[in-house]
C-alpha positions in Angstrom: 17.8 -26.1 48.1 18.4 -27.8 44.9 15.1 -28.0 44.1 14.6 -24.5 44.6 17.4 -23.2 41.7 15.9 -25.7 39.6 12.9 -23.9 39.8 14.0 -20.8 39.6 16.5 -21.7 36.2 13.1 -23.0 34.8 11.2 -20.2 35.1 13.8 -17.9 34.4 14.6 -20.1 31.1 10.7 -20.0 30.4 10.6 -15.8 30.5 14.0 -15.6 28.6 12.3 -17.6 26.0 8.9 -15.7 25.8 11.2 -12.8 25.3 13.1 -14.0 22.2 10.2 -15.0 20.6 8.1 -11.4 21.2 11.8 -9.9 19.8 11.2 -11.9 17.0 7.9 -11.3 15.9 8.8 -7.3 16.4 11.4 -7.5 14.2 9.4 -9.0 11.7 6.9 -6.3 11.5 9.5 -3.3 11.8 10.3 -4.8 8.2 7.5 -3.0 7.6 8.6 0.2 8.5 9.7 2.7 5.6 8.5 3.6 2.2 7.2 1.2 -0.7 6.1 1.5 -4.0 3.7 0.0 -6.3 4.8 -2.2 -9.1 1.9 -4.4 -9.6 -1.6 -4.4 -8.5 -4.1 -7.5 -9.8 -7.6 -6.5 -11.3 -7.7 -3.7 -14.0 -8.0 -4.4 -17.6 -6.3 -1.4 -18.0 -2.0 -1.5 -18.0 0.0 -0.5 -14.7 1.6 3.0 -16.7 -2.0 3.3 -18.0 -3.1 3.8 -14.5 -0.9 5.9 -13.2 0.8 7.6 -15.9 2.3 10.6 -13.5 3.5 9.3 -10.3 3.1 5.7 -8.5 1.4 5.4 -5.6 3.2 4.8 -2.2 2.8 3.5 1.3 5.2 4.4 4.3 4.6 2.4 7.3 5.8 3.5 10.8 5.1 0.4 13.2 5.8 2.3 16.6 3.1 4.5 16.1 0.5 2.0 14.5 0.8 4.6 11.3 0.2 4.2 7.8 0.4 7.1 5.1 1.1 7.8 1.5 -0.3 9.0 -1.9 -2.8 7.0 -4.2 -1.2 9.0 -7.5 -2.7 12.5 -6.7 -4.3 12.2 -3.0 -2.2 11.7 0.2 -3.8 9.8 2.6 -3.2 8.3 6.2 -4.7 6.1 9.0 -4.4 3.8 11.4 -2.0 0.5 11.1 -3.2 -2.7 12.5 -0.6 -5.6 12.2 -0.8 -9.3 14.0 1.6 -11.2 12.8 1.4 -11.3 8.6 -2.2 -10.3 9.1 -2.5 -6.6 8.8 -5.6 -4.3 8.2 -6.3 -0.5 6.9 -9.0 0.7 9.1 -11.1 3.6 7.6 -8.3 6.6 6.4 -8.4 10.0 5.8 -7.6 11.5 2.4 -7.2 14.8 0.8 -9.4 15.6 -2.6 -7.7 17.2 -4.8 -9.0 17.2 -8.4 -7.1 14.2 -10.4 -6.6 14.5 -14.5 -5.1 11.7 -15.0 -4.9 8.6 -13.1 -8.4 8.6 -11.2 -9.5 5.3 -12.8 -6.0 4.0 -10.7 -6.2 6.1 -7.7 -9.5 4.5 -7.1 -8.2 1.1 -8.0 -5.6 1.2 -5.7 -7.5 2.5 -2.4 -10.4 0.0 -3.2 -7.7 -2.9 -3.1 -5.7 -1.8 -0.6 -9.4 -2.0 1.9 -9.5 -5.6 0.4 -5.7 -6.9 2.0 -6.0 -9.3 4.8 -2.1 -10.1 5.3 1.1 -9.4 3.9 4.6 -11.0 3.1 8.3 -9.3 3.1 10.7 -11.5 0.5 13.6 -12.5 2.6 16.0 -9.9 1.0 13.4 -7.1 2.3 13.0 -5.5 -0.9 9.6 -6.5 -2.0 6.3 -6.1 0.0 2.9 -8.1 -1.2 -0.3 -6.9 0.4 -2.5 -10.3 -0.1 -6.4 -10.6 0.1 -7.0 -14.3 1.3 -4.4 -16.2 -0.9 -3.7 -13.7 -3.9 -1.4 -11.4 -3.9 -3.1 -8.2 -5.0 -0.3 -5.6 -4.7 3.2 -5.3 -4.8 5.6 -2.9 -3.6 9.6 -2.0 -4.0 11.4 -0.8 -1.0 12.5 3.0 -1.9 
């Protein structure tokens, strides 16, 4: 008899477990959810208000539905959100055309990097998003 609650306090000890840990990884990636904007992105010779002089681009992430959307500076676009862990990968999206005066040189910047982004980190406070391509972090983003 003894042996048998034993048992059965192990395995129940070993599913409450599994569960705090899925909870925690969940909660990690619904930091995620919401909209950012760009403050920084690595590559261009070319100055961050010098690319997008109008409007900076965003990205809005809604993790329940696998989602990602937002605006490049002119175009909207949206597709399919694939996160594992801090990994996290833009599959193919779909985007409007309209015609861009200023700000094409950075609309194309930014959707060229953002294909490039293997993972991502949330600073502690939850205010800053980095979208990072192997080691460097190529974009970063303000909570709005």
């Amino acid at each position: 008899m003894m042996k048998k609650i034993f048992t059965l306090i192990f395995f129940s000890s070993i599913l409450f477990s599994c569960n705090v840990f899925k909870c925690k990884k969940t909660d990690a990636v619904s930091k995620l959810d919401g909209t950012w904007e760009l403050n920084y992105i690595t590559g261009p010779r070319i100055t961050f208000d010098g690319l997008y002089p109008d409007k900076k681009p965003t990205i809005t992430f809604n993790t329940k539905d696998n989602q990602v959307s937002g605006n490049s500076s002119c175009n909207n676009y949206t597709g399919k959100l694939v996160v594992d862990g801090n990994k996290i990968d833009f599959t193919p999206m779909a985007m409007t055309k309209m015609m861009c005066l200023n700000g094409q040189q950075g609309e194309q910047t930014y959707m060229s990097t953002l294909q490039k982004i293997t993972s991502y980190d949330i600073t502690d406070d939850g205010k800053t998003l980095n979208l990072i391509s192997g080691d460097i972090a190529m974009m970063r983003f303000t909570k709005k």
